[in-house]
N, C-alpha and C positions, 0 to 999 in steps of 0.2 A: 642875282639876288632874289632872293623869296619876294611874290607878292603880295600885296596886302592893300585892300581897298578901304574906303573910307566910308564905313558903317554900312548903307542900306546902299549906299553909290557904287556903282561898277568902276568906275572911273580909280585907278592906280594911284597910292600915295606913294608908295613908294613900289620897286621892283619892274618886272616884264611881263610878259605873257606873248604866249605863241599860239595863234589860231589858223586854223585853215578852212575853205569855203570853197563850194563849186557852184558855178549860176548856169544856168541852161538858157544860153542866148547865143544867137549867130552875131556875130561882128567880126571886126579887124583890128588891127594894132593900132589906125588910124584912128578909125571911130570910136575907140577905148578910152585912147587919151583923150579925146577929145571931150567928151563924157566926165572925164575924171576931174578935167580942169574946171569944164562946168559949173560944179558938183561942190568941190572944194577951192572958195572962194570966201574966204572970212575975212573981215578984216583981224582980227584976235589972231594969227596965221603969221607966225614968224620968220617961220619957212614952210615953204611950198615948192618942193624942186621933183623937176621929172626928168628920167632917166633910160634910154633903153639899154638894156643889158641880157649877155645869152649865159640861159642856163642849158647844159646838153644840146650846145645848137639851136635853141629856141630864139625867138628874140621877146622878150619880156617887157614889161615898166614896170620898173623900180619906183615907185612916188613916195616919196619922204617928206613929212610936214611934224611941225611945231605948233601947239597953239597954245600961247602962253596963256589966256584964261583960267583953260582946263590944266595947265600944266603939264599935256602928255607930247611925249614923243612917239609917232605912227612911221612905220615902214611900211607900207605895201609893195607886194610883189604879184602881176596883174597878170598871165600868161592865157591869152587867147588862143582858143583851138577852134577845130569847124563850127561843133557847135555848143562849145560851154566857155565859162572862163573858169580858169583856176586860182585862188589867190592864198597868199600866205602872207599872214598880218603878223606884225609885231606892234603889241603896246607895250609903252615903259614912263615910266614917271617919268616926266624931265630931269629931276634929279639922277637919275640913275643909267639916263641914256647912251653913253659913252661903253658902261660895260655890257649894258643888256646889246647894244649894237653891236659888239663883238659876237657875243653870243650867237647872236640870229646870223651873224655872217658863217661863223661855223656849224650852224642848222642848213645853210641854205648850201653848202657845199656836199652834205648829202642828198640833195634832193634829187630825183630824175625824173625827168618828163618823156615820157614815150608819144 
């Protein structure tokens, strides 16, 4: 569904959005998650699930969280290399999370990691 935010606010009323990011830092799949769980710890958090999964052979975290506050629904997809991470985010209003998930799952099946 189209996004549409809520005046001056980033934050999704309704719809998805699809970003991607590179950070230039050494770690591990260990130390990633472990950072992640860290990190995101709210109580406003309805869900907060981690997940490793392979994209092209890689092994990845999946982390998927809820925060009913803000209403949004987050996918993160966290793939550490020597020495960057790669991620690919999905936001979606909680309202609309179910389709915008579909969505992102047919984005994330083209993706390839070399």
């Amino acid at each position: 569904p189209n996004a549409e935010t809520g005046g001056k606010s980033y934050l999704l009323q309704r719809g998805c959005k699809i970003s991607a990011k590179v950070t230039y830092i050494k770690t591990n799949i260990d130390t990633l998650e472990k950072t992640l769980k860290e990190k995101f710890r709210a109580p406003s958090l309805i869900l907060n699930k981690y997940e490793r999964i392979e994209i092209n052979n890689q092994v990845t975290i999946r982390h998927t969280f809820e925060d009913e506050n803000l209403k949004m629904y987050i996918i993160g997809i966290h793939v550490p290399t020597k020495n960057k991470v790669y991620e690919v985010i999905l936001d979606a209003a909680s309202q609309d999370k179910e389709q915008c998930e579909i969505e992102f799952n047919k984005f994330l099946e083209t993706v390839s990691i070399n």
